[in-house]
Phi, psi and omega in degrees: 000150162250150175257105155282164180303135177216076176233168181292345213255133187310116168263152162250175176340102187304128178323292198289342163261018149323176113314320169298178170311160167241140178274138187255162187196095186282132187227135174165087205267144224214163177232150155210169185234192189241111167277350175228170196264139184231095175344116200236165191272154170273189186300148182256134180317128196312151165110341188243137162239129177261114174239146181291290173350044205314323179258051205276187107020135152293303289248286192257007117337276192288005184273288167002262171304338157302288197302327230258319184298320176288332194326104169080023172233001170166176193224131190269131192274126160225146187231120156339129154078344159031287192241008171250321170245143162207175173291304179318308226238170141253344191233125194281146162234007154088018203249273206322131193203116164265017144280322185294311182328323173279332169208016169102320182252156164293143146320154153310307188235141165229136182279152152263136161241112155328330183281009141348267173325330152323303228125283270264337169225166182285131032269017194266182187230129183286356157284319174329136150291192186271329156301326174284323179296313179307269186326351171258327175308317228269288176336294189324295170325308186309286198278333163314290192280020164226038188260306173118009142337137142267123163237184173280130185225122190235170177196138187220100159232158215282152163308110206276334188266350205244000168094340153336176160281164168306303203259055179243105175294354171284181150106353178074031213290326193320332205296320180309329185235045113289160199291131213098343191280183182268329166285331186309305181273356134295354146293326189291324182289328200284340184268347166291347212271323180268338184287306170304322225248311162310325227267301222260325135352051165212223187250195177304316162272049185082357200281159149311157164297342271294122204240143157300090160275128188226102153284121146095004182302169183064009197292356170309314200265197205238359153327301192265159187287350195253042208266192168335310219265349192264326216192141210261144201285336163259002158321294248256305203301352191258324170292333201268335165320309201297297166314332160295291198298340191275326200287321196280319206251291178306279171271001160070037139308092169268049174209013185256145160264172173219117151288158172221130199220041187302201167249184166255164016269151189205017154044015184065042137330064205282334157319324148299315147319295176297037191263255166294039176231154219295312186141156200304310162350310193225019149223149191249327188243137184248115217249177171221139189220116186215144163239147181263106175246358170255118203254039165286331199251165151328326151157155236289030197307294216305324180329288225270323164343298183290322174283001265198293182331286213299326202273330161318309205298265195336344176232007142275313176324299173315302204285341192268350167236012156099038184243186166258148178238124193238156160250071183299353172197140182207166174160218162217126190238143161094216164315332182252040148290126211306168190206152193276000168215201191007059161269185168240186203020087188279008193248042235255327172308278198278006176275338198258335187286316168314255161023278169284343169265344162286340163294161187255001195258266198315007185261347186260036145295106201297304192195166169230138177233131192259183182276189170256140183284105181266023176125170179317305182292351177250172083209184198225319186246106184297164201245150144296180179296143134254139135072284112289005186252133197258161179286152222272153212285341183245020183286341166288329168313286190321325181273330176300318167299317176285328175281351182286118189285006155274004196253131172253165168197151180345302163337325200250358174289152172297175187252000167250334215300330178227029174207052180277163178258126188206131177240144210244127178298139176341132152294107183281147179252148209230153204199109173207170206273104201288316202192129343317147167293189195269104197118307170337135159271130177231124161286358234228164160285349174198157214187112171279120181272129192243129150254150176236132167252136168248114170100343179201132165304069190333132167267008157207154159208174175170175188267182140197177186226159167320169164057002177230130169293337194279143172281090193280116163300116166274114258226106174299140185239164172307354202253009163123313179301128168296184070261169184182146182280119176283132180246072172280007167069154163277355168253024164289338188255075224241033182054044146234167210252122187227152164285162148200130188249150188234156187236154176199146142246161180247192178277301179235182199118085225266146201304168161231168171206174178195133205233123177243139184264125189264121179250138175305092178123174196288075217335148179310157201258138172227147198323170185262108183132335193270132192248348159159141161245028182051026190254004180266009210251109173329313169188182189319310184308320195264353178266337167266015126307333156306323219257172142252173193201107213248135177035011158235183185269187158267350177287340161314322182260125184209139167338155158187210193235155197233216172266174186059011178065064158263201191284164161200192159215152162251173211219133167251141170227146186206126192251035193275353193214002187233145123327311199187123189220160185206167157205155189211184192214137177243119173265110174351137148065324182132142153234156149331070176254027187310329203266335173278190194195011180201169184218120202230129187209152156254128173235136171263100189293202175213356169094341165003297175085332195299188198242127181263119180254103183291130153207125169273174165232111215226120163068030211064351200250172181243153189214120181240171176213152192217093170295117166325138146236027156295144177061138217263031194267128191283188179184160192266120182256165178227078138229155202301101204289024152269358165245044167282159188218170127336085167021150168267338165308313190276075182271002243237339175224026165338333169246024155265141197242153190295159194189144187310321160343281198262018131203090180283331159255091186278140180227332181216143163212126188259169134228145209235162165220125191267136137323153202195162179290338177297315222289090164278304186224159175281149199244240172157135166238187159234168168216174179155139188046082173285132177171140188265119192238146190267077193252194185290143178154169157275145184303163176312113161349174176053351166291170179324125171322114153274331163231185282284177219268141178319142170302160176311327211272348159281096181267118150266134172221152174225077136355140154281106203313171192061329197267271167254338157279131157271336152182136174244025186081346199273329166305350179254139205276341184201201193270318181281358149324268184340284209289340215256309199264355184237022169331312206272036176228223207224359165253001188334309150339335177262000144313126154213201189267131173225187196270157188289156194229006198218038183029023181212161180060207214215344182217182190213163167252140167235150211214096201252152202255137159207127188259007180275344169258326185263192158205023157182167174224167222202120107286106195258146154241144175268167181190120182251108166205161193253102219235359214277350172251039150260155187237334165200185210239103183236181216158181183223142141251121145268089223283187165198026152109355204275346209033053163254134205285163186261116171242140207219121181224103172240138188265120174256172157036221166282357193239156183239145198234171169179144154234182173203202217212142184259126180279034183292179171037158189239024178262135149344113184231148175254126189236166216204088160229126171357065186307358158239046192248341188298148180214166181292137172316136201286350176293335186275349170103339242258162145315106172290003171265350172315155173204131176339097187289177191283310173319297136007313209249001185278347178198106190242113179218053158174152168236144181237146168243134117251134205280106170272139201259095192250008169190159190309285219356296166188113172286023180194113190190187189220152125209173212248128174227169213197129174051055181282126165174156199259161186211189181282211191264005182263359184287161168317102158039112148313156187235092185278163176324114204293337208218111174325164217251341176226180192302116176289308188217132182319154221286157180305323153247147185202129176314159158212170198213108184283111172270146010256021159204152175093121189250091170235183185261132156231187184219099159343314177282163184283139187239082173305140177235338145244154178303130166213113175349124149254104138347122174284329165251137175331134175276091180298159188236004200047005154295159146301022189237325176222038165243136178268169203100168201266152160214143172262122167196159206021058160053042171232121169265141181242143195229098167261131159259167209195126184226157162297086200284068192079250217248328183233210199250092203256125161234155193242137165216115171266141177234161220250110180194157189272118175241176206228127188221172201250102179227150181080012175083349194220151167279091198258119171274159180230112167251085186228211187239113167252162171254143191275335246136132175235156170233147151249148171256145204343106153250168194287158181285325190313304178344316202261003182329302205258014166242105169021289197286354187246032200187148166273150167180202184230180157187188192209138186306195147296299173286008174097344173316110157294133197231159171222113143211147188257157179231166165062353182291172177295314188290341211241346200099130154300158149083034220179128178226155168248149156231171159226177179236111200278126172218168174256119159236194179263139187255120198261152326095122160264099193266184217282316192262025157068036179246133168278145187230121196261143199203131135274162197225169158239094235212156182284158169234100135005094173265323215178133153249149173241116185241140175245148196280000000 
């Protein structure tokens, strides 16, 4: 159904479909903070914008002053991706939209991505070179603004050092591509690539777009490489700096605003918030990004409550320093991700829009943007009825949210909105410190110190460090930078913390100066398993250089006396604006604690009562312990990491338990202290000698057999899991090991140890299924190994006849791949498959033409098996696999399946109906009417249909066998391709050897008289089954009949932006030939 809008309130003219320019708006958000104090301005005398841009667009001046105006007179709606993916439509035209299916108007605002610019989302393409994709962004940018849009341009951009994805956090990158790193000019190109794309962006007369660039969001948390956890608050406030000035100065870009977007929560926190944001200079919109991911309660108050907090914080901030405030991204996420049934708080719109417009603060959001609908299994914006799908349970909201005469959409924007007259206030010139960042550690003996001045030249400038008098001259250079080489000796680097400050004088004018604090030397280096014992650390500075730091300042954490009266520290909290506040450490690559089995800490408590959170990430997953902070006696605590639990967020793994497995990889450890109902005041503990032990206990599941040892007439060998093994079973001591270490699905329980099948070591897993309620099953293992020189994934099997398929699923990089394999036949087999045959798991949404890159496959870390439900046969069944492990290119052959995958031949009897006369009973199978010889081996013909054995042609593999038939040669040809079939309500894909064809080979035509398949006409089976087939045609050849089979199968569409989109059809199928001697 469609809804138009029926309110009291005029829309006028969508901006873009003026004549005039139309405004643009980029979403995609970064945090920084301020290392030196910079006056900031209040809201500016109408007609004035405080824009970082002094010289920007009239275009984008004035969406400046447009948004800045709307602020409490209405809140403008925006959905991420719009016009590139939806539920409604399958093939994008830059029309097709499900907020317009739904309610007639276009969003205000639509979001962009960089990942555009991959390929990786639409409107770009991963065939496209990098110039047609910016031209396809640009196109996109195009069709957003004549939609009658403001957009967004956000940006997930991939790990520059190690070739990830954006949310792959190793690697330190920020330190890399700021100037000096080893990466700046691969940032400097990725950032020409947006720069193009601004450039290439504009409207029917030639104007610039003018679009909201938001670099770098969410960086409070530690998902993206460029978050908390990654990157030092003056790291992150310097990068986001950087990027305005390369984009603004450097490539002469006028059309961009700039966001700034962390995440929530900040509990109205405004000191928090200003933690990391870059500074007036360089931001225009100060944003918020917050989602509802906890789906316990029934509805959303306590969420949107909280969220209410943050947006008030936020629109006093705007007004005092004279910016503008969006609630650049909300939604639901995690467990409260919207479901095509059964959610809760179905009023989730129009409960959070109430909410906001009834506050006089929080109502003064310019705009909100929600995510994008990627298909059934995503989506953010509920859709209406289409086509045989009746509309979604929360779609009465959503048109309640659109009729609310607060709520702006496209429609409702002014018709001036981008061509107002506005002059943009005087830009103040500024003077800070680049490099070192603010917070860093510098290890080296020397060091380039980099200042930046802006709008007035020093006629000096330099540095000094604390505790030293002397003035280090600074050299202004081509790239823009003041520098000097710093020389700190190596016995400079004593773990401590010095200030250091640059200075500049002017012609006219009063000097400036600007100070960051640095620490000298490497962090301490500590044993493997010690996450610190605090005894390396000079001061307060250099010990909260180690740490991250979620919802406290860093100044909570400082030196103190610890146990036995060493260094330790103490930690203050205070829940008067929080929930929950921490610091943690993410330990590089990961460590190796497989040999401990306790975790040993000293604590001093505060009598609290509140709740003290231990939490690891071991193998991905997260593990938590909650040590009493009753009673105030200090005390050595030990505990046993079997009683680490799960998260209470994490119900989806609520019985997973730590195992020597998963932790081969340790990658972070926090301590978090929760608010509780006891909370009157702020408090404070201690700590000291954090650190994971080899103790009294039993060891952790999953480790080395220790008793007793394999008989003599048995050779065990245990490959190192990750390297070419992935697991050959022999190390586990029981079944409960084994279900312990293959943990990371929901069947682990169906596992046990059974005798080998792969003829070397002594045990096997075997993994048994029952399909009468369900339709698949699932086992997971972690793995840190390195694939990029394996070619394939080989093992022993022991099928059992179910013919169900077998899925082998491995996370290469960010993506889980698969290939697979059939649980046909009951003999043991050694199967061989192709790792760069592997394709995306169909959950992710992905290109099914995607393929495991070399990069990709460098960090593989986890492998799955599952059992899939592809047939009646028998639904409660088993089979046993053995010696799982990836190897080069010398492995076997595929072995595809003895028996096609569809119907071969028609039922043995079958009505026909001989066209064009005459209804008789025939008999489908071939019916000799003469004596005839059969040759022991097929009279080949040299094809692939009747020659047996593999073949490759036009780059396809092919698998034929050939049996003796009657009277001739029946050959079966499989071909090895991904098919795509509908089971569960979902489109599921497969890659394996399907069947293609049956042939007979040449025999006499009388032989066939009295059958079907040998003569033309139609007939409908026994089973109800339409059968076709013609001779003698142009398709068949003399001497030749084809038949078909009429079924419903998925008919699969590639669209313009390269996602495939799947219909079942009803359609003839190609079954069989018949040739005749």
């Amino acid at each position: 159904m469609t809804n138009i809008r029926n309110g009291p309130r005029q829309r006028g003219r969508g901006v873009l479909a003026m004549a005039a320019a139309a405004a643009l708006v980029v979403s995609g958000a970064i945090g920084a903070s301020m290392s030196q104090s910079v006056a900031h301005a209040a809201q500016p005398e109408p007609g004035i914008a405080n824009i970082v841009d002094t010289s920007a667009t009239p275009e984008t001046k004035s969406l400046w002053s447009y948004l800045n105006g709307t602020r409490g007179e209405g809140v403008l709606f925006g959905h991420q991706g719009d016009l590139d993916n939806g539920v409604t439509f399958s093939t994008p035209d830059g029309v097709k939209s499900d907020v317009h299916a739904g309610t007639g108007d276009y969003p205000a605002i639509m979001g962009i991505d960089t990942l555009s610019l991959e390929g990786s989302v639409g409107p770009g393409k991963p065939t496209n070179t990098d110039a047609e994709n910016v031209a396809a962004v640009a196109n996109g940018i195009k069709q957003a603004h004549g939609a009658g849009a403001i957009v967004t341009f956000s940006t997930h951009i991939n790990n520059f050092v190690t070739g990830g994805s954006f949310s792959d956090s190793t690697g330190r990158v920020v330190s890399h591509i700021l100037p000096g790193g080893d990466k700046n000019a691969a940032f400097n190109a990725y950032l020409d690539r947006i720069a193009a794309t601004a450039d290439a962006s504009v409207d029917a007369e030639g104007n610039l777009i003018p679009i909201i660039f938001r670099p770098f969001h969410e960086n409070t948390g530690s998902w993206f490489w460029w978050g908390a956890a990654q990157t030092t608050a003056g790291e992150y406030k310097e990068l986001f700096r950087y990027t305005v000035e390369y984009l603004r100065d450097t490539k002469g870009v006028s059309n961009f605003l700039y966001a700034f977007s962390p995440n929530g929560t900040f509990a109205g926190d405004k000191a928090l918030y200003l933690a990391t944001y870059p500074g007036d200079e360089w931001v225009d919109v100060m944003g918020y990004d917050g989602y509802e991911s906890n789906n316990d309660a029934n509805d959303s108050n306590a969420w949107i409550g909280g969220t209410i907090v943050d947006l008030r914080m936020l629109s006093d901030l705007a007004d005092e320093h004279g910016k503008i405030a969006a609630f650049t991204e909300f939604g639901r996420n995690g467990e409260r991700t919207i479901k095509e049934t059964g959610n809760k708080s179905l009023n989730f719109y129009s409960d959070l829009l109430t909410a906001m417009k009834n506050d006089p603060k929080a109502k003064r959001m310019a705009y909100m943007l929600t995510w994008q609908n990627w298909g059934m299994d995503q989506f953010y914006v509920p859709y209406p009825a289409f086509g045989s799908t009746p509309e979604h349970e929360m779609f009465p909201d959503f048109t309640a949210m659109y009729d609310d005469p607060y709520s702006v959409f496209a429609s409702n924007i002014p018709s001036d909105a981008l061509t107002r007259d506005v002059e943009a206030a005087p830009a103040q010139p500024t003077l800070r410190l680049v490099s070192p960042a603010d917070g860093v550690r510098v290890t080296t003996p020397s060091v380039t110190v980099r200042a930046k001045a802006t709008l007035k030249v020093p006629t000096r400038a330099w540095f000094t460090v604390s505790g030293d008098a002397v003035e280090h001259e600074l050299t202004l250079g081509a790239d823009g930078y003041h520098s000097a080489a710093w020389n700190i000796g190596e016995d400079g680097l004593t773990n401590a913390t010095v200030q250091v400050t640059v200075h500049a004088a002017y012609a006219t004018g009063d000097p400036m100066e600007a100070t960051a604090s640095i620490v000298l030397g490497s962090t301490p280096e500590l044993p493997v398993g010690t996450i610190d014992d605090f005894e390396g650390y000079g001061d307060d500075n250099a010990l909260r250089a180690a740490y991250s730091f979620n919802n406290t300042p860093s100044s909570a954490l400082a030196l103190g006396t610890g146990a036995a009266g060493s260094q330790g520290v103490g930690y203050a909290y205070d829940f008067t604006a929080q929930e929950y506040q921490g610091f943690g450490k993410v330990l590089e690559s990961g460590q190796d604690w497989s040999a401990f089995n306790r975790f040993n800490l000293w604590l001093d408590p505060d009598g609290s009562n509140q709740k003290l959170v231990l939490q690891m990430k071991a193998g991905g997953q997260t593990f938590e312990y909650y040590p009493s902070l009753a009673g105030t006696e200090p005390q050595n605590l030990s505990i046993h990491f079997s009683d680490f639990r799960p998260p209470p967020w994490d119900s989806a793994n609520k019985d997973k338990r730590l195992t020597q497995e998963l932790m081969k990889s340790v990658s972070e450890f926090y301590v978090y202290i929760n608010k509780t109902d006891s909370y009157t005041t702020p408090g404070s503990i201690a700590l000291d000698n954090l650190q994971a032990v080899a103790g009294e206990g039993e060891p952790l599941p999953g480790g080395p057999v220790t008793s007793p040892s394999p008989s003599p007439s048995a050779t065990v060998t245990t490959p190192p899991v990750g390297a070419t093994s992935i697991d050959n079973f022999e190390s586990y001591a029981d079944d409960a090991a084994l279900q312990t270490a293959w943990n990371r699905r929901n069947n682990q329980s169906d596992l046990s140890l059974v005798a080998p099948i792969s003829g070397t070591g002594t045990q096997a897993m075997k993994f048994a299924f029952d399909f009468s309620s369900v339709t698949y099953a699932g086992v997971a293992r972690s793995l840190t190994a390195d694939w990029s020189g394996s070619e394939r994934i080989t093992g022993w099997m022991l099928p059992d006849g179910s013919n169900q398929q077998v899925v082998m699923q491995f996370k290469a990089g960010d993506v889980s791949y698969e290939v697979y394999a059939s649980s046909g036949g009951t003999e043991p087999v050694e199967f061989s498959l192709a790792v760069a045959d592997a394709v995306p798991a169909s959950y992710q949404n992905l290109d099914p033409t995607r393929r495991p890159s070399a990069e990709e496959l460098k960090s593989v870390t986890e492998f799955a098996i599952f059992i899939t439900k592809a047939s009646d046969d028998k639904v409660i069944g088993a089979i046993v696999l053995d010696d799982l492990r990836v190897t080069g290119a010398s492995g076997p052959e595929p072995t595809p399946s003895t028996s096609p995958t569809a119907t071969a031949t028609p039922s043995p009897t079958a009505t026909a109906t001989s066209a064009p006369t005459g209804t008789g009973t025939v008999m489908p199978t071939v019916t000799a009417t003469t004596t005839t010889t059969v040759t022991a081996t097929p009279p080949s013909r040299g094809d692939v249909y009747t020659t047996p054995g593999y073949h490759s042609v036009n780059g396809r593999k092919w698998f034929t066998t050939c049996e003796s038939y009657s009277m001739t040669w029946r050959c079966t040809t499989e071909i090895w391709a991904t098919q795509v079939t509908h089971s569960g309500g979902k489109f599921v894909k497969a890659t394996g050897w399907f069947f293609n064809n049956l042939t007979y080979l040449p025999s006499a035509r009388a032989g066939w008289a009295k059958n079907p398949l040998g003569h033309t006409g139609a007939w409908t089976s026994a089973e109800g089954r339409q059968w076709r087939t013609e001779c003698d045609t142009a398709a068949t050849g003399g001497n030749g009949c084809r038949s078909y089979i009429r079924a419903t199968v998925v008919d699969s569409t590639r669209s313009s932006n390269g996602v495939w989109r799947y219909a079942m059809v009803n359609k003839w199928v190609f079954n069989n030939i018949v040739l005749f001697s």
